[in-house]
N, C-alpha and C positions, 0 to 999 in steps of 0.2 A: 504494500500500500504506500504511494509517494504523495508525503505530505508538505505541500506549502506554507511554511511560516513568516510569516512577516515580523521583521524585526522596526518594533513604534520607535527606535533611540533616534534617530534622524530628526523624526514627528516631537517626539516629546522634548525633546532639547528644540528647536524651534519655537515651540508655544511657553517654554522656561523662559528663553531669549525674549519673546514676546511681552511676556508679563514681566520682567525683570526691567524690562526699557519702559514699562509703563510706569513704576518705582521711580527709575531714574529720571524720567522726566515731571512725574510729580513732586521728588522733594526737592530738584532742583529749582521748583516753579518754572521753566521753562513755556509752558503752557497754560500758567495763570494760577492765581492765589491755591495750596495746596489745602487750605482752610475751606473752598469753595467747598459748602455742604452739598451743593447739589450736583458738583462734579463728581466727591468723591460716591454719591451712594449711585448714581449712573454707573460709573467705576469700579465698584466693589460690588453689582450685582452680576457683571459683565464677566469677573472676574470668577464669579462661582460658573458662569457658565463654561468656560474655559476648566473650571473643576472638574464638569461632566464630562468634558473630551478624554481627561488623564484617567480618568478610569477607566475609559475605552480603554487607552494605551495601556493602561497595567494590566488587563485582561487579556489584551495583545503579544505582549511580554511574556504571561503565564503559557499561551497556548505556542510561544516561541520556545520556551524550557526556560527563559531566565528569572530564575528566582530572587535575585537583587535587583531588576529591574521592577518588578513586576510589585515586589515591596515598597520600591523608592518614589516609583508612577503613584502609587495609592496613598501614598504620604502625601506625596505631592498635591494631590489633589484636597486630602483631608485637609493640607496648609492653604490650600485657594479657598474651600469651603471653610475654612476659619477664618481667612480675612475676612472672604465675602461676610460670611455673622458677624465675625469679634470686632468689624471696624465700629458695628452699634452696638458694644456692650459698654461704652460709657467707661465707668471707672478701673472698670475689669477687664478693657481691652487690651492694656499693655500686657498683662497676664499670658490672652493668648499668642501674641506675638514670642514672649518670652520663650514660652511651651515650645513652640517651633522652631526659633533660633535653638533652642538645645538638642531637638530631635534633627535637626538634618547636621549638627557638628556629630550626632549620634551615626546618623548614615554616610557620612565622612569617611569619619574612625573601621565603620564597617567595611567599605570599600576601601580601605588603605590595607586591613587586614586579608580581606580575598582578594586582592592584587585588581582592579579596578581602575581604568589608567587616573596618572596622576591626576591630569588635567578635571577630571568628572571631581575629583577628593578635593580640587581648587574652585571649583566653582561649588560645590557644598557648603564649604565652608564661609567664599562669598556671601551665598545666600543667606546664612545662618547671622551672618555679620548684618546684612541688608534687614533681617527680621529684627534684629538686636534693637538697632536703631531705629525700626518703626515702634518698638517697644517705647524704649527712650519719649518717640515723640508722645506717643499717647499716654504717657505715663503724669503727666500734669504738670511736669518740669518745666521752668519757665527759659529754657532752654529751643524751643521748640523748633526756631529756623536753622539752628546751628543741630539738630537731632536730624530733622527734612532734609539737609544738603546732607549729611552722611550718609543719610540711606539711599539719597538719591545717586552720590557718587558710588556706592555699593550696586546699584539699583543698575547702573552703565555699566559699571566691568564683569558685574553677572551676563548684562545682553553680551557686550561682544566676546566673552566666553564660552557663553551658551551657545550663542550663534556662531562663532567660528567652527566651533567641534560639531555643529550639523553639517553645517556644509561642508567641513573636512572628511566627516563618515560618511557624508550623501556621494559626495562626488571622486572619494578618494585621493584625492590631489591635495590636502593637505595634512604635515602631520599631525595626528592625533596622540598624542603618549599620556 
């Protein structure tokens, strides 16, 4: 029986790159006050929808054999459907931010352990860094545009991270380590 698998890392690194450039140009305000309430929940429901993709993808993953993907996609996504809620838990939203900054330093450490190329264990970590500081922001600190550009700077070198190593595994022409 010859079975076709599709490997989503291409797809799912792509819509990370995606979401991670939406980060970065919201806390750099690039695109207009990061405070705008009505940008951000347009933004943050958008954002769970792009949650329902990665679970495609980590279903994708599972019926591909890779079991570290297939954990990381559904993380992945449980972290988009917690922005998407925890950006309206109010006092409690730095919380979930925190939760996810520590769970993908957790899938970092994971992938450094089962040999996972470097690059995916740098952009982990980014990310972990990038939730840290949305934490920071919602955390009542009155710190808040100096918390916005960090994450947002974290928010940029997650996309062209993210996005280099797609297109590096999509088209093979660049290295991926």
């Amino acid at each position: 029986m010859s079975e076709n698998r599709v490997d989503p890392t291409v797809a799912g690194l792509f819509l990370v790159g995606f979401i991670t450039l939406f980060f970065g140009l919201l806390g750099i305000n690039l695109y207009g006050d990061s405070t705008d309430s009505g940008l951000l929940l347009v933004a943050f429901d958008f954002i769970g929808v792009i949650g329902i993709l990665m679970v495609m993808f980590s279903y994708m993953a599972g019926k591909a054999g890779n079991a570290y993907a297939t954990a990381l996609f559904a993380f992945i996504a449980v972290a988009l459907f917690g922005v998407s809620y925890g950006a309206g838990a109010g006092d409690n939203a730095a919380i979930v931010f925190y939760a996810l900054a520590l769970f993908f330093v957790v899938f970092a450490l994971v992938g450094a352990m089962i040999g996972a190329p470097k690059m995916l264990v740098i952009l982990l970590l980014l990310v972990a860094l990038l939730y840290l500081f949305v934490g920071f922001f919602f955390s009542g600190s009155s710190n808040v545009d100096v918390w916005a550009l960090m994450f947002g700077i974290f928010g940029l070198l997650s996309f062209l991270l993210a996005t280099y190593m797609a297109v590096g595994l999509g088209t093979q022409k660049l290295p991926v380590f």
